[in-house]
C-alpha positions in Angstrom: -33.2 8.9 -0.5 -32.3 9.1 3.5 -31.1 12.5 4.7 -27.4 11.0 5.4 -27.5 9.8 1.8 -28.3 13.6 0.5 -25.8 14.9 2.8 -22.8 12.4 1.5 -23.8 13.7 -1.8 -24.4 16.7 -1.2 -22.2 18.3 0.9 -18.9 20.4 -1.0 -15.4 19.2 -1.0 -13.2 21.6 1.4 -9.2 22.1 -0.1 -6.8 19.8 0.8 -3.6 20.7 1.6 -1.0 18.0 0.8 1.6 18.0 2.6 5.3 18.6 0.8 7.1 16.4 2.6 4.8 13.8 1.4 5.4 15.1 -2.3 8.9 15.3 -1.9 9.2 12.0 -0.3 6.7 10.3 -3.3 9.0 12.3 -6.0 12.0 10.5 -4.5 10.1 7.1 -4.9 8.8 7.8 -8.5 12.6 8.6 -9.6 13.4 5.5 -7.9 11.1 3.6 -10.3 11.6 5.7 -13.1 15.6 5.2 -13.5 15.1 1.8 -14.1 13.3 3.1 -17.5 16.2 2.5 -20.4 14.7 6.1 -21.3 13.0 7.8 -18.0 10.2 9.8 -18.2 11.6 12.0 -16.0 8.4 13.5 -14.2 8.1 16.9 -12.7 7.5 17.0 -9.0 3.8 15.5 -8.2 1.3 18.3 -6.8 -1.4 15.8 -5.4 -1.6 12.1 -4.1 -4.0 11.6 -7.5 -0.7 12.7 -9.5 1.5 10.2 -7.4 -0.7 7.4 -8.0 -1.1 7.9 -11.4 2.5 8.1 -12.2 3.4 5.1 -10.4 0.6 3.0 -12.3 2.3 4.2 -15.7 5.7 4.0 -14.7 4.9 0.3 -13.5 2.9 -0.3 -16.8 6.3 1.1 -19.1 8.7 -0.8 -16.7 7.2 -4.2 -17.3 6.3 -3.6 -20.9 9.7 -2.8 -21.4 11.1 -5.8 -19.8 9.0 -7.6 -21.6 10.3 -6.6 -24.7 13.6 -7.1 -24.3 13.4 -10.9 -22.7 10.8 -11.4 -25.6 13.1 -14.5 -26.8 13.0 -15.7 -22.9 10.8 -18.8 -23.0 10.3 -21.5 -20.2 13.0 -23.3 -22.0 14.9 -20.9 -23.8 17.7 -19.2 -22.2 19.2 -16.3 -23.2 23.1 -16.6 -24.4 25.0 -15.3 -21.5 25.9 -17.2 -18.5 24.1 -14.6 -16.1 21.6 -11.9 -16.5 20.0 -9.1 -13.7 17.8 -7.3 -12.5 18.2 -4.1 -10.4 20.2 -5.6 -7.7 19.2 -9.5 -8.9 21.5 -11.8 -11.1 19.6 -14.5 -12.2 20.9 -18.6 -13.8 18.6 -21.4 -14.5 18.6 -23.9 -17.1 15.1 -25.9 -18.1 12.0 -24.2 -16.9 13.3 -22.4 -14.3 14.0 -25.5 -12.3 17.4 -24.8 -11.0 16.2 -20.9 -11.0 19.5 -19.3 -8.8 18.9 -15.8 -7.6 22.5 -14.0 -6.1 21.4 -10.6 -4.3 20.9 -8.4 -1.1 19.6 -10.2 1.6 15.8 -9.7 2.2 16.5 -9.4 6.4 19.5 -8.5 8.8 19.5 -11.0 11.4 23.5 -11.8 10.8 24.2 -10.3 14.3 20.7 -11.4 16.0 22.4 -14.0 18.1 25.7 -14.2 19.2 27.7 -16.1 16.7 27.3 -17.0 13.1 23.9 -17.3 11.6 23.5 -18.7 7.8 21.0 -18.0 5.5 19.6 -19.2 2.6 17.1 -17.6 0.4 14.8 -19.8 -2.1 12.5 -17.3 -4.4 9.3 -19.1 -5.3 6.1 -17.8 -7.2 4.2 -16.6 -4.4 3.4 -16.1 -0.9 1.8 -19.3 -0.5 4.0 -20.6 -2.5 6.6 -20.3 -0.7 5.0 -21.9 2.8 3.9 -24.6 0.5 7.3 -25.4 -0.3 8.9 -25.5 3.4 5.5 -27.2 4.6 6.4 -30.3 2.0 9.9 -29.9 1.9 9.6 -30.7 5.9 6.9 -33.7 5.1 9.6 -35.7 2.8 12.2 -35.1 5.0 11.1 -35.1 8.9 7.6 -37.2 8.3 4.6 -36.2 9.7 4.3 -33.0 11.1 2.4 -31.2 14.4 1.8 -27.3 13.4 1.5 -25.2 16.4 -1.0 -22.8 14.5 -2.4 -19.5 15.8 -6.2 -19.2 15.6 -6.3 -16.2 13.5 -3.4 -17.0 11.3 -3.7 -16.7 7.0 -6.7 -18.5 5.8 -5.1 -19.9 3.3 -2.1 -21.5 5.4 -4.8 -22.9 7.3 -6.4 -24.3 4.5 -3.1 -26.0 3.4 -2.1 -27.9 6.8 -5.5 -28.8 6.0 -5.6 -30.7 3.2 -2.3 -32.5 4.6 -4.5 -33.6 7.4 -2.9 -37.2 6.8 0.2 -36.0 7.4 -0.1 -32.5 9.3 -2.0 -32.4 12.4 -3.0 -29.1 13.7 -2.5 -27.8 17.7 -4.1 -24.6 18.5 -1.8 -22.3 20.3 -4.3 -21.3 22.4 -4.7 -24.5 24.4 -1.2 -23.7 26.5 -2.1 -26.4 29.5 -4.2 -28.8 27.7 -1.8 -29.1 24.7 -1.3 -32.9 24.1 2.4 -34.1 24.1 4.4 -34.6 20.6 3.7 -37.8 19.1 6.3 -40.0 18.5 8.0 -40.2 15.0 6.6 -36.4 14.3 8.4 -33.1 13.8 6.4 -29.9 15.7 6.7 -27.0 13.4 5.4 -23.8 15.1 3.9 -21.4 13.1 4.6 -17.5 13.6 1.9 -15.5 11.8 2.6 -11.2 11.7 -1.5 -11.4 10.3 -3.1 -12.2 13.3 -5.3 -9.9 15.3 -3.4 -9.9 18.6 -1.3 -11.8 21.1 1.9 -11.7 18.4 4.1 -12.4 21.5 2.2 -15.6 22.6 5.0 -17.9 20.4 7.7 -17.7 23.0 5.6 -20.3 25.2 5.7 -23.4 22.4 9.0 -22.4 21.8 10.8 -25.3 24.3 8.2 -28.0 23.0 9.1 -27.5 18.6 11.5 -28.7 16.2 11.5 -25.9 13.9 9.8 -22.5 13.2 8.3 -21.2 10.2 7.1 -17.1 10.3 5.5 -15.5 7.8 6.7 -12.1 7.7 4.5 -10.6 5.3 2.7 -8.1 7.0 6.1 -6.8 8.5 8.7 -4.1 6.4 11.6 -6.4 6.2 13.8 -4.0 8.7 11.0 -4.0 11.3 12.3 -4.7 14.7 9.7 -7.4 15.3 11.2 -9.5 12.4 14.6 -9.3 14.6 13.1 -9.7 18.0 11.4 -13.1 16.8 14.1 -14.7 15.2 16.6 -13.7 18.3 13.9 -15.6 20.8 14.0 -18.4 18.1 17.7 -19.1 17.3 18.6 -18.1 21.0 16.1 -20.9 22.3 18.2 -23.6 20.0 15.8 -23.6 17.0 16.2 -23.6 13.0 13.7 -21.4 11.4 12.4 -20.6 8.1 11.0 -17.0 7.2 8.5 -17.3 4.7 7.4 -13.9 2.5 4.9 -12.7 0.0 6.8 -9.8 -1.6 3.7 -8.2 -3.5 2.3 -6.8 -0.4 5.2 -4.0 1.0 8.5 -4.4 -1.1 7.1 -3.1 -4.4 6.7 0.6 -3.2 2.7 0.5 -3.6 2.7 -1.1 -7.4 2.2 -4.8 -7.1 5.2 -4.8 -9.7 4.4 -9.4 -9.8 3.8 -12.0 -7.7 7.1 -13.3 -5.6 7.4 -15.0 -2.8 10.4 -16.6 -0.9 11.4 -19.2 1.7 14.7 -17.8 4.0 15.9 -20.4 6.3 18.3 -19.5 9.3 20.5 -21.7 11.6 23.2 -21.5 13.5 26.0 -24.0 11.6 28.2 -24.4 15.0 24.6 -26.1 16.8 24.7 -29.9 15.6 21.5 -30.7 16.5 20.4 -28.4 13.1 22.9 -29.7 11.0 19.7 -31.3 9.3 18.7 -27.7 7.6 21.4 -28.4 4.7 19.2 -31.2 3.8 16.1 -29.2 4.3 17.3 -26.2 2.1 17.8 -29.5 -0.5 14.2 -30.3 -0.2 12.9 -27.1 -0.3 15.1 -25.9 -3.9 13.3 -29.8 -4.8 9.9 -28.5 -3.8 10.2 -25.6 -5.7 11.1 -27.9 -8.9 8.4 -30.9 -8.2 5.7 -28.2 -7.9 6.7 -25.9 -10.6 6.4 -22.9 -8.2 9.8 -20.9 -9.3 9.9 -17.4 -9.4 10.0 -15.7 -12.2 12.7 -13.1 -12.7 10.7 -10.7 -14.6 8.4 -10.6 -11.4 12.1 -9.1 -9.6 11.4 -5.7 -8.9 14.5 -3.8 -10.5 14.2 -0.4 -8.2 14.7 -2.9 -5.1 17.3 -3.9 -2.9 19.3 -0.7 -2.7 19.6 1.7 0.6 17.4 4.2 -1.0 14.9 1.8 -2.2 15.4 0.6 1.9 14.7 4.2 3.1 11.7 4.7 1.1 9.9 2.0 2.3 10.7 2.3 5.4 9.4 5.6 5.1 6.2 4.1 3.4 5.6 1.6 5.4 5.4 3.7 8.7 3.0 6.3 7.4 0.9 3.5 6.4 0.1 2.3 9.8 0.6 5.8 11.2 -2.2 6.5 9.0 -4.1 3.1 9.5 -4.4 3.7 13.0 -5.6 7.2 12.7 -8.6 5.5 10.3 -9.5 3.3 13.2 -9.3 5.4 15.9 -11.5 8.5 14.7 -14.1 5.8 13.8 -14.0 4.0 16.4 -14.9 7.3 18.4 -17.6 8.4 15.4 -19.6 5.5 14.1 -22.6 4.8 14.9 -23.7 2.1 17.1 -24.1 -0.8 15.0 -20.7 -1.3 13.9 -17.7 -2.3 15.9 -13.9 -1.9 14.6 -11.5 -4.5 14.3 -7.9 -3.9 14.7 -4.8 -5.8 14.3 -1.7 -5.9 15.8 0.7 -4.9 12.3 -1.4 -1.9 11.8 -2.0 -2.8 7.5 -5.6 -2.7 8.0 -8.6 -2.7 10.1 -12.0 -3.9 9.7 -15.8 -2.6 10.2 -17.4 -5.1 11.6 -21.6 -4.9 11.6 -23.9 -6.1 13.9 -26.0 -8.7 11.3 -23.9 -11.4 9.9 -23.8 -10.8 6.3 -23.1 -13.1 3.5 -19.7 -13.1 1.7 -21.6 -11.5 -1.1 -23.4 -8.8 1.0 -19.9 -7.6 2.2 -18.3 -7.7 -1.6 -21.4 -5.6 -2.7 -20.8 -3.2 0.6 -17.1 -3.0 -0.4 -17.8 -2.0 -4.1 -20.5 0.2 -3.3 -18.2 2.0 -0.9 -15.5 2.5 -3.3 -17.8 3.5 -5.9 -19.3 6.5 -3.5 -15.9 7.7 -2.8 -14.3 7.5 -5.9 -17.4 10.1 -6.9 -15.8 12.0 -4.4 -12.3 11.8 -6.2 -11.2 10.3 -3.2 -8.4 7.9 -3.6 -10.2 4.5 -1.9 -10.2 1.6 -4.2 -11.9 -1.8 -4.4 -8.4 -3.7 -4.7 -8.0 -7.1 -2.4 -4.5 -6.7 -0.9 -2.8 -3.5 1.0 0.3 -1.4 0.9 -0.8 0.8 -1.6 -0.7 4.3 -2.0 -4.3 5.1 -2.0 -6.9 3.0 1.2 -8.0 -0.2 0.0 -11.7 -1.6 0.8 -12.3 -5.7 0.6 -14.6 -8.3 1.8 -12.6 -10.1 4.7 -13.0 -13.2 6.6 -11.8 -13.2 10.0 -11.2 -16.5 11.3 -11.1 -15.6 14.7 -14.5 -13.8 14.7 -15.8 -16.6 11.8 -17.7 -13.5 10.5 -17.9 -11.7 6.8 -16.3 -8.5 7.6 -15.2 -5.5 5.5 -11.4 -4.7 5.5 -9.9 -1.1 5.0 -6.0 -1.0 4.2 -4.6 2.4 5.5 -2.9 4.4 3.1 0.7 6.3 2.2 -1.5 9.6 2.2 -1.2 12.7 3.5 -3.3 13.4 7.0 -5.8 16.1 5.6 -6.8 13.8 2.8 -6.9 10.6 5.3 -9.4 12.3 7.4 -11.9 13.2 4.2 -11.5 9.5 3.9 -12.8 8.7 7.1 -15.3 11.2 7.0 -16.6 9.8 3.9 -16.3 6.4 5.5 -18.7 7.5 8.2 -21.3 9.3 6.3 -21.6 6.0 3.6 -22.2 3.8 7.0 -24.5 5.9 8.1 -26.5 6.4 5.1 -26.2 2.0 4.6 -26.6 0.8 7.3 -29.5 0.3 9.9 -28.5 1.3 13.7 -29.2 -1.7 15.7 -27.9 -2.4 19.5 -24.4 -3.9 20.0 -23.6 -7.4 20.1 -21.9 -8.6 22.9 -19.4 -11.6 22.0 -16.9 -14.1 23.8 -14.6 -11.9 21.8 -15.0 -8.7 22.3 -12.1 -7.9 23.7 -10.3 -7.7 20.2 -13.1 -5.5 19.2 -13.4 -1.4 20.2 -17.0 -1.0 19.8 -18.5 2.5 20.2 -22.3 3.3 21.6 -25.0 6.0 20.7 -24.3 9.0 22.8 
């Protein structure tokens, strides 16, 4: 056993102090959660970030079994007697299979007032994330044609993979190619894609702006009320341009539970600008999508604590501790690891990445990642193995950044206190140290998007 492997094991766990404006700010979220209970539990004030996240796993576990129970007679093609029903903040209508699925509640952004004059919006829930750009990507095929997708080069893998296997009637231009990109073809729509996942160079968009038809964001890594969202569709519509916001909602609107998968398509235009008249017909073709492909949301998956002001606050509240605390992780290892590891950042601030020196097989960095989570977790330190982020306890995953085309292995900041952040990192350090061999640094093309750190 090496000496930094003794030492992680070894070595006693100081006090933490948890901070009580963190409790009291958690208690306000469990309540939250918990009145949507037809009998709350009604929990005492939490003591420790173990206690939050315990409670919010059973409250989320009651809060769906409940729901369950009571729509038991709910069936794809069963419908329940009254005209309407709701959820939380939702009402909800659909006839066969969801197929005509119509949602009525609070709007997921406020871009009314982003431009001068009126903006309309219309909101399409769908099953997923991906879902939902599927929908808008095919809805746009059967009614513009062939597409050209201005794509960023480190934008969701998955939306890649998707304009990919349209390849016979999406073509992809890389953002990056500014001078050299080729003029649209004739008889083809230019959709330009805004990603908030991508590393860096968010703001590069405004460029392809005057040469598209339409844009499409994914706002997924972004709280719904972030000023980004609002500065990116007041370039868009103020340039002239329709848009469609596309959203997976399991990420940062369920208050760290994952409550079910949802997803959703907004589209915005300005109805005084003729030239966009043609989103009407688009919103047609998107609800059509939705109903070809079988991809409706289901509203059980509604979360029923969302959509009020103090559902707004708290994840506001949330959401900024988590890349408060996100960026802390990054920076204090970026100035502590050893030399054979670089850090990754990206520009939302969800997560980070450690990125090593040998380039390791997908199921090197899984067995990293579960080995990782497993040392900590002996620690009673709250770092999970859990593939997505925006929970209240730091997430550790195998990643593949497409930019770097390297395995890499993600960490998801954290709704945590500070004291208990930095055992995490310390934790983080020693388990890299003990695992992993120190070899020189790796100068790459792209280095610049890493912050590597050298042996003293």
């Amino acid at each position: 056993m090496s000496d930094g492997l003794k030492k992680l094991q070894t070595k006693p766990d100081p006090p933490v102090k948890t901070s009580p404006t963190y409790l009291e700010r958690k208690h306000r979220e469990i309540a939250l959660i918990d009145a949507c209970l037809a009998t709350p539990l009604n929990f005492e004030p939490p003591d420790s970030a173990e206690a939050v996240i315990q409670r919010k796993f059973k409250l989320a576990g009651a809060l769906r079994a409940e729901r369950s129970l009571e729509s038991w007679a709910i069936t794809e093609t069963a419908r329940p007697e009254a005209q309407r029903w709701r959820s939380g903040a939702y009402r909800f209508s659909y006839e066969y299979q969801r197929a005509d699925l119509h949602v009525r509640g609070p709007a997921l952004y406020d871009i009314t007032d982003a431009v001068d004059g009126r903006v309309r919006q219309e909101t399409v829930y769908t099953g997923s994330g991906m879902s939902a750009i599927a929908a808008i990507v095919t809805a746009l095929i059967r009614l513009r044609g062939p597409l050209e997708v201005i794509a960023p080069r480190g934008c969701y893998g998955e939306t890649r993979e998707l304009f990919e296997s349209l390849k016979e009637r999406v073509t992809i231009v890389p953002s990056e190619q500014r001078n050299e990109r080729p003029r649209k073809a004739a008889g083809r729509t230019r959709v330009l894609l805004i990603d908030s996942c991508v590393a860096e160079n968010f703001g590069d968009y405004r460029a392809a702006l005057d040469e598209s038809d339409v844009v499409v964001f994914d706002t997924t890594c972004f709280w719904q009320d972030s000023a980004r969202i609002r500065i990116v569709v007041r370039s868009v519509l103020g340039a002239g341009l329709p848009m469609a916001l596309v959203r997976s909602h399991a990420k940062l609107d369920s208050l760290g539970i994952e409550y079910g998968r949802l997803g959703s398509v907004v589209l915005a235009w300005r109805p005084v600008d003729t030239r966009q008249a043609w989103m009407r017909r688009l919103l047609r073709a998107t609800e059509d999508s939705v109903r070809l492909y079988g991809v409706a949301a289901i509203p059980a998956h509604f979360p029923p604590f969302t959509g009020t002001a103090q559902y707004r606050a708290c994840s506001r509240a949330r959401t900024a501790t988590i890349i408060r605390n996100t960026r802390r992780m990054a920076r204090e290892l970026s100035l502590r690891m050893p030399g054979n590891c670089a850090i990754r950042t990206f520009q939302h601030g969800l997560y980070f990445a450690l990125v090593p020196n040998d380039d390791p097989t997908i199921d090197d960095v899984k067995r990293a990642a579960a080995a990782l989570s497993a040392a900590l977790g002996h620690q009673k330190l709250p770092l999970k193995h859990a593939g997505s982020f925006g929970f209240d306890f730091v997430a550790v995953e195998w990643f593949f950044d497409p930019t770097l085309q390297r395995n890499l292995l993600r960490i998801a900041g954290a709704d945590l206190p500070a004291s208990l952040i930095d055992r995490i990192v310390d934790a983080v350090e020693q388990w890299w140290s003990a695992h992993r061999k120190s070899t020189p640094l790796r100068t790459t093309a792209l280095g610049v998007t890493e912050r590597a750190v050298r042996p003293e």
